[in-house]
Backbone bond lengths (Angstrom), bond angles and torsions (degrees), N, CA, C in turn:
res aa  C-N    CA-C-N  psi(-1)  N-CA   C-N-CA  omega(-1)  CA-C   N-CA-C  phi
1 X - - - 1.442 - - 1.526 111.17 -
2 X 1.211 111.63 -50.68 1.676 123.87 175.89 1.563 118.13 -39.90
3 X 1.541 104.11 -42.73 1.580 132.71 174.55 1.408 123.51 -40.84
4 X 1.604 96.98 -60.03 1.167 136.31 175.40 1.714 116.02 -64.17
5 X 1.300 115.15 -71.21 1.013 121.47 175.72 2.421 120.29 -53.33
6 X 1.564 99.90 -28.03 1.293 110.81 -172.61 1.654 99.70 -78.20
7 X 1.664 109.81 -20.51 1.451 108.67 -173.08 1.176 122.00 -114.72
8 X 1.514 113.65 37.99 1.642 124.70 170.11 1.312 86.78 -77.45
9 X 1.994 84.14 165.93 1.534 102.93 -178.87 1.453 103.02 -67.10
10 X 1.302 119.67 -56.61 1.430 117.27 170.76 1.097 142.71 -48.78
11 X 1.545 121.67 -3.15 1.390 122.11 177.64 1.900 89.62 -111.96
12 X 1.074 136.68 -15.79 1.538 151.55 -149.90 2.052 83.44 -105.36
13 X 1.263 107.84 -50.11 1.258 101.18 172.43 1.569 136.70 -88.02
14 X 0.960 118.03 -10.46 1.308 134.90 157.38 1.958 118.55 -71.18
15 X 1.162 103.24 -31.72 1.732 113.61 -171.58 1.784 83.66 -99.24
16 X 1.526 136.19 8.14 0.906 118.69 177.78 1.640 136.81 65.79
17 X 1.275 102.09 31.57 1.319 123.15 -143.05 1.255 114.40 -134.50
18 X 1.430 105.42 10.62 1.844 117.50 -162.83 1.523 100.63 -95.83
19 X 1.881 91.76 128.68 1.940 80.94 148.63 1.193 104.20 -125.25
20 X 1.498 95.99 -174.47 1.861 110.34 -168.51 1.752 92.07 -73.28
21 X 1.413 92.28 109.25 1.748 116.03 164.28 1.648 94.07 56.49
22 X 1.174 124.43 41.85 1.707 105.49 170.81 1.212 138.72 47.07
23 X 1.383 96.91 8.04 1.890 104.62 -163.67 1.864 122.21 -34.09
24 X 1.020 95.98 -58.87 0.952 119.03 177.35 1.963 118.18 -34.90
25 X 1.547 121.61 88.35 1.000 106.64 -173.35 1.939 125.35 -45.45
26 X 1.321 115.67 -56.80 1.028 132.59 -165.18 1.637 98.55 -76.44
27 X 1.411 139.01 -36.07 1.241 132.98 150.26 1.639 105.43 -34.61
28 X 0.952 99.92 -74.44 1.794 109.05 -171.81 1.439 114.20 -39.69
29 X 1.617 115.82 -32.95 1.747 123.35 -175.33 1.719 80.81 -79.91
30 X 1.081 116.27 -83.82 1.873 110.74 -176.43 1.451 102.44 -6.87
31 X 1.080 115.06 -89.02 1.214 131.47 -151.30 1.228 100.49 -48.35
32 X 1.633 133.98 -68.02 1.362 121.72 161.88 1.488 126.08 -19.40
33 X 1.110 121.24 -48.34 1.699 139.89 -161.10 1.325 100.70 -72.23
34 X 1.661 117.91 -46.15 1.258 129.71 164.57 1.471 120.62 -63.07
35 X 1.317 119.68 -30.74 1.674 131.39 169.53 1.425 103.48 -58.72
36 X 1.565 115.79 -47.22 1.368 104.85 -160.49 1.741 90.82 -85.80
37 X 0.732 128.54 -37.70 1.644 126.60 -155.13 1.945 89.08 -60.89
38 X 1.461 119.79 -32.04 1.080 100.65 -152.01 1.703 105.51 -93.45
39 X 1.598 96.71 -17.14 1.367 79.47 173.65 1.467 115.68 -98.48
40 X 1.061 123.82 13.68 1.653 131.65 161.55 1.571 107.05 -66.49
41 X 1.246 114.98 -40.16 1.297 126.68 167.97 1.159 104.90 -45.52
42 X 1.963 125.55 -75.20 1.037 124.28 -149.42 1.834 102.77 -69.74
43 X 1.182 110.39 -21.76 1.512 101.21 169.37 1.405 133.09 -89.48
44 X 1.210 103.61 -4.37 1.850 112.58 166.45 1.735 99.88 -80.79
45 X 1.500 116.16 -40.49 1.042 98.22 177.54 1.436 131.89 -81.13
46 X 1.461 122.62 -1.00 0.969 136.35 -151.19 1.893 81.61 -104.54
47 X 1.202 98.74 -49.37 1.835 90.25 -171.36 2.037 100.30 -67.58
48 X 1.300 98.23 -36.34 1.707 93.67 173.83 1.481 123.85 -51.77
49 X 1.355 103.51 -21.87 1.349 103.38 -175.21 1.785 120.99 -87.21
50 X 1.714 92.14 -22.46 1.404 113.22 174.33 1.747 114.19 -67.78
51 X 1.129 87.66 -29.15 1.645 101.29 175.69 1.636 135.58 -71.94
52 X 1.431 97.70 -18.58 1.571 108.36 -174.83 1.486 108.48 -63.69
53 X 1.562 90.06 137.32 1.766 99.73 -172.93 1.723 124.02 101.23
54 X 1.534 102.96 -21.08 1.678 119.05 166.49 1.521 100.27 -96.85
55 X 1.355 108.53 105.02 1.770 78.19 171.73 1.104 114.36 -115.64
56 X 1.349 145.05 30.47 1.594 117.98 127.39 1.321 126.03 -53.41
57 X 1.317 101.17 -81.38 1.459 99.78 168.60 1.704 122.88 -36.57
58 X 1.012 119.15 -27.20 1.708 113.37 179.26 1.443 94.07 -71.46
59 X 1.619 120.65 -41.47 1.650 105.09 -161.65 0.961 91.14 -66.68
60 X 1.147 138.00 -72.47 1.954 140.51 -171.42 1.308 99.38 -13.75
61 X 1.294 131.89 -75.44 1.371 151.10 -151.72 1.306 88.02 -62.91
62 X 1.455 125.12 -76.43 1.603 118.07 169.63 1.301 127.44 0.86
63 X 1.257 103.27 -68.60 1.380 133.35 -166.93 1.416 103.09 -68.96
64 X 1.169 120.31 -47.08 1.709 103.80 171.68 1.451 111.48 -76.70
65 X 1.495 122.37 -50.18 1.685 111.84 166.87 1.245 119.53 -16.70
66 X 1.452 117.90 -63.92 1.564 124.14 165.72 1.395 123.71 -28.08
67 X 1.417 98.69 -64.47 1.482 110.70 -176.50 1.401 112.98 -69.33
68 X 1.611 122.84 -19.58 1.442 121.90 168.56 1.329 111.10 -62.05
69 X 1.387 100.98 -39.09 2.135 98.36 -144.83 1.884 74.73 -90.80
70 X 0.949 140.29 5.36 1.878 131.62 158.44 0.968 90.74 -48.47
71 X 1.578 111.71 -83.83 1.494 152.76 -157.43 1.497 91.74 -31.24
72 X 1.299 123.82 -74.36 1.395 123.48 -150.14 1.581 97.16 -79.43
73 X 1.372 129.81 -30.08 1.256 126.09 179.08 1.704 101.55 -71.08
74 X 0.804 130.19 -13.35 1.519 130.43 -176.08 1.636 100.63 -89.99
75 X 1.324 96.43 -49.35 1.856 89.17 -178.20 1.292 114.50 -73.84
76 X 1.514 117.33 -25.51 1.927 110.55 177.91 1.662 93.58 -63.63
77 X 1.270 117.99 -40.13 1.740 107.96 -172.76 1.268 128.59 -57.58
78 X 1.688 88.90 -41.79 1.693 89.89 173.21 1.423 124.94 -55.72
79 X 1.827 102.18 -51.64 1.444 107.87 171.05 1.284 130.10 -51.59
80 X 1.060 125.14 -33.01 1.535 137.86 177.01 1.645 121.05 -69.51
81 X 1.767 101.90 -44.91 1.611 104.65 152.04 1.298 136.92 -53.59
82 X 1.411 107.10 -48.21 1.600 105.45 152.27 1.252 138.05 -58.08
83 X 1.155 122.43 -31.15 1.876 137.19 173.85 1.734 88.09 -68.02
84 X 1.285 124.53 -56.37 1.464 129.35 172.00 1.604 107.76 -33.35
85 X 1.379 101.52 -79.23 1.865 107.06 -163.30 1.754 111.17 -59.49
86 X 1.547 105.04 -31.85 1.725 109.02 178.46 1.054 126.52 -110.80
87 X 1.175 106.10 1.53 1.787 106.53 164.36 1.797 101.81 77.72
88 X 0.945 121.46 -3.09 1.388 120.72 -156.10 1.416 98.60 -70.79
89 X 1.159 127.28 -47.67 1.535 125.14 174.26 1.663 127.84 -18.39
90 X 1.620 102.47 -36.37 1.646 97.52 170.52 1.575 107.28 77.32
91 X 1.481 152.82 3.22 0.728 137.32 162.22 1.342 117.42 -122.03
């Protein structure tokens, strides 16, 4: 559902992230990959934030935040290299 909902045109166009109709199969898997990475983010950070003031548990939590916002910085790159090499992006 998360998938789905992160890859409307309207949420795809708002994050600046839209192409003309998605054509592009393998754009379209990116872009998903990047949907999910980002809201894994927003929920590592969302539990990190629940955490302030415990700090074991906050470092733990830390520590994966980190390793999320990689994750999602790795998948905007990928996607963006490809919109790069094929032009498929449309804008």
């Amino acid at each position: 559902m998360r998938s789905f909902i992160a890859t409307t045109r309207s949420n795809a166009r708002r994050c600046g992230l839209e192409t003309p109709f998605m054509i592009c199969p393998i754009a379209t898997n990116l872009f998903e990959d990047y949907a999910s990475a980002v809201m894994e983010l927003f929920d590592a950070t969302d539990r990190l934030a629940n955490l302030v003031g415990q700090h074991g548990p906050f470092e733990d939590e830390r520590k994966y935040t980190e390793q999320v916002r990689g994750k999602c910085s790795a998948a905007r790159s990928v996607l963006e290299q490809h919109w790069a090499q094929h032009t498929c992006r449309g804008t």
